[in-house]
C-alpha positions in Angstrom: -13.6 66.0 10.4 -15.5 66.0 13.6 -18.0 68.9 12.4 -18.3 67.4 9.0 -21.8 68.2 7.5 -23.5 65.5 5.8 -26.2 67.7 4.1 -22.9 69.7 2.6 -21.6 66.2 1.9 -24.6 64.8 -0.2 -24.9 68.1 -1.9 -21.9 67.8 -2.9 -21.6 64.1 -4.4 -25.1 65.2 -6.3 -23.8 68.3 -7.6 -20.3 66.9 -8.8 -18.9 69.5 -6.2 -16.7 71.1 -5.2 -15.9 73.6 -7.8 -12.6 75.2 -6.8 -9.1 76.2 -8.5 -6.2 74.8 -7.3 -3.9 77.6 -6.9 -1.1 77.6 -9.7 1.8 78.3 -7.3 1.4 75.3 -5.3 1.3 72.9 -8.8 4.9 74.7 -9.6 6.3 74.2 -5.9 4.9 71.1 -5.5 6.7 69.9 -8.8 10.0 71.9 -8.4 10.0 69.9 -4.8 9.8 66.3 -6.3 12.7 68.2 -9.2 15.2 68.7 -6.5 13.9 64.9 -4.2 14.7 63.2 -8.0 17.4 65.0 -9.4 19.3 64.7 -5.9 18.9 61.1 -6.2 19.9 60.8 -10.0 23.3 62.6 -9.0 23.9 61.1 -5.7 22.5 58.2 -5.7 20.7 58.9 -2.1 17.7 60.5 -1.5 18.0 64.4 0.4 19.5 64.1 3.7 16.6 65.1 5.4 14.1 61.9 4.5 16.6 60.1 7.0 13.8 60.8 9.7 11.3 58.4 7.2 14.1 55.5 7.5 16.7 54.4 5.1 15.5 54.2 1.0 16.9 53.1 -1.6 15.3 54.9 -4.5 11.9 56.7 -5.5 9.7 55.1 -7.5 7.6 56.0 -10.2 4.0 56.7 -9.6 1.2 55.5 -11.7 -0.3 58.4 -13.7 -3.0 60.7 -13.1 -6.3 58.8 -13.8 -4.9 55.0 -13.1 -3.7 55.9 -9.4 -7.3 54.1 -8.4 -9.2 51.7 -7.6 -12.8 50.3 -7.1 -14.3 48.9 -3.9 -16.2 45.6 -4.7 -19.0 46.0 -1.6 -19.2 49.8 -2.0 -19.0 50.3 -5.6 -17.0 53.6 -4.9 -14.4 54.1 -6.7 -11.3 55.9 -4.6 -8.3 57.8 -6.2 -5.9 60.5 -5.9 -2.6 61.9 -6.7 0.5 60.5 -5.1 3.4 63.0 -4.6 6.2 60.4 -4.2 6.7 57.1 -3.4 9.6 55.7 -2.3 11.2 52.1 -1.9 12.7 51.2 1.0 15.7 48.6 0.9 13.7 45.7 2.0 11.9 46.4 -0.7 8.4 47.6 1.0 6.9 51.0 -0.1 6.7 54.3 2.0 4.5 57.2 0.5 5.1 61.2 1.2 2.8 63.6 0.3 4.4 67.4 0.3 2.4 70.3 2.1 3.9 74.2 1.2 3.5 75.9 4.4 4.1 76.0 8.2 3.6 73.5 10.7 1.5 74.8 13.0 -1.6 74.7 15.1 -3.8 75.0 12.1 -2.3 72.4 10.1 -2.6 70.1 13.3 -6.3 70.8 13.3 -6.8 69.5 9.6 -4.8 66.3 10.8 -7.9 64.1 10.2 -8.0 64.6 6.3 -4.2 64.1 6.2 -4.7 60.9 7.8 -7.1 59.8 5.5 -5.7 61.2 2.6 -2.1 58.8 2.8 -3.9 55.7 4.4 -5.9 56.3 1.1 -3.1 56.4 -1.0 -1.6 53.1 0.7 -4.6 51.5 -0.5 -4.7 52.5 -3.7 -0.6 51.5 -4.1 -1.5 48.3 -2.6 -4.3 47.7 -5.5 -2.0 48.9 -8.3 0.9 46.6 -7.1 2.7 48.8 -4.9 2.8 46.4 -1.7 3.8 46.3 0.8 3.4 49.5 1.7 4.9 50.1 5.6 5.1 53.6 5.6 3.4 56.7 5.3 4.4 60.4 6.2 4.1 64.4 5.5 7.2 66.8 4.1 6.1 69.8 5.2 8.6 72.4 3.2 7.6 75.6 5.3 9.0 79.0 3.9 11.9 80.8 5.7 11.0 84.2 5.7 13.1 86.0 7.9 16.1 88.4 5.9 18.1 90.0 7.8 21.1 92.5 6.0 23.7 89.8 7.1 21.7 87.2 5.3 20.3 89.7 2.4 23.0 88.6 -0.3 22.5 85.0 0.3 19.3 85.1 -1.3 18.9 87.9 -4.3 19.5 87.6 -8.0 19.9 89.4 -10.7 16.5 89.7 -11.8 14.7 88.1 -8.4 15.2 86.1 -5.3 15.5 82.8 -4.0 13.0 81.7 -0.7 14.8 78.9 1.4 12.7 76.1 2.5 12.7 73.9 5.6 11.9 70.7 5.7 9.6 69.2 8.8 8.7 65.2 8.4 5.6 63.7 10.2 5.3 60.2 9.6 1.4 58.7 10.3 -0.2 56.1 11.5 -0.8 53.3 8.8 -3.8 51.6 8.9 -5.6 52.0 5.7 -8.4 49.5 5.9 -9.7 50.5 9.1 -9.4 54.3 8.7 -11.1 54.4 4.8 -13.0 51.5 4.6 -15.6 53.0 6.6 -15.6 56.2 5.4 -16.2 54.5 1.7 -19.5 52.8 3.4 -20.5 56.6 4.2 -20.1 57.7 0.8 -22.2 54.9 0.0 -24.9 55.5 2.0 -25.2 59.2 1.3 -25.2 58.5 -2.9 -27.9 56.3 -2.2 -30.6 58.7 -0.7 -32.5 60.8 -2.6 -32.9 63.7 -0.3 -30.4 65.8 1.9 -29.7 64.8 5.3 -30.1 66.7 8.3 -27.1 69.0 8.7 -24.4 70.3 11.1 -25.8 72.2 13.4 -24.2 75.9 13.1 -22.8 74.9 9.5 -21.4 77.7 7.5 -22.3 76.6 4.3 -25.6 75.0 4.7 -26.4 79.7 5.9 -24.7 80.2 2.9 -26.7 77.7 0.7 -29.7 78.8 2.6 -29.1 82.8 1.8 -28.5 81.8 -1.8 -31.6 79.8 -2.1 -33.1 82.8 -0.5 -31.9 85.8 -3.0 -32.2 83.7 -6.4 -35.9 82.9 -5.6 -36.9 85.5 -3.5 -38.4 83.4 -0.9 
């Protein structure tokens, strides 16, 4: 990201940071998405109608499991992984990979387009390294919730005991250049492990005030 701090950065490759939760919904949704992608495919034969705008597929694939979806750069030493949401073969028999996102498409999803970018040109690599190649495609499934009931549409959506939320589906396919996009950015990692003390840091960064004001009350200083 353009205001990306390295003194937030080091801290947190030192640290073993971040420490966050994952929200629980978004594991279920996220899994209940690739559910319906799979078990569409299983009865049909075809993927949903709506990966047409990726191209024409002829099955989704398997991914490697969580903790061998990675790989180790030989000049960095850094070692780079993730987890893939689908991948999917195309009928020439190259590789495309989607990653799902649960919520709108909007102004502030565009602005965190930089890690998106990163994020699938990342996974391209990693496919490529676990034998996954070629890989000639690479796009987000934004599956944003329809929340608008109106009385007309009221019975359409409740059950017995609950309710059912539609989803729409919105495809962005990226750019793929995985080389040039995280090969560099594995170089800055590199060089940020390797010093012993904190950079200088974004100017007007958040956190670094928030580090600095909890420096401040734990030691009185």
């Amino acid at each position: 990201m353009p205001d990306s701090c390295p003194r937030c950065a080091w801290i947190k490759l030192k640290c073993d940071l971040p420490f966050q939760i994952f929200p629980g919904i978004f594991s279920s949704i996220d899994s209940y998405t690739k559910k319906i992608t799979w078990s569409h495919h299983e009865r049909d034969g075809v993927l949903p109608r709506w990966f047409k705008n990726f191209g024409e597929f002829s099955r989704p694939v398997k991914a490697p499991p969580r903790g061998q979806f990675n790989f180790t750069d030989e000049e960095t030493h850094v070692q780079l992984t993730g987890i893939v949401d689908d991948i999917f073969q195309k009928k020439d028999g190259s590789y495309f990979i989607v990653d799902y996102k649960t919520s709108r498409f909007t102004a502030g999803q565009d602005a965190l387009m930089p890690v998106y970018k990163v994020q699938l040109n990342g996974y391209a690599l990693i496919a490529e390294k676990c034998g996954l190649k070629p890989v000639t495609g690479i796009g987000l499934a934004y599956y944003e919730p329809q929340t608008n009931v109106t009385s007309e549409s009221l019975d359409l959506v409740l059950l017995e005991k609950g309710f059912h939320m539609p989803f729409r589906a919105h495809l962005l396919e990226l750019e793929l250049k995985p080389k040039e996009m995280v090969m560099p950015l594995l170089k800055k990692v590199r060089e940020l492990a390797d010093i012993t003390s904190p950079p200088e840091g974004f100017d007007g960064c958040r956190d670094c005030q928030k580090l600095e004001m909890l420096v401040k009350l734990t030691t009185g200083a």
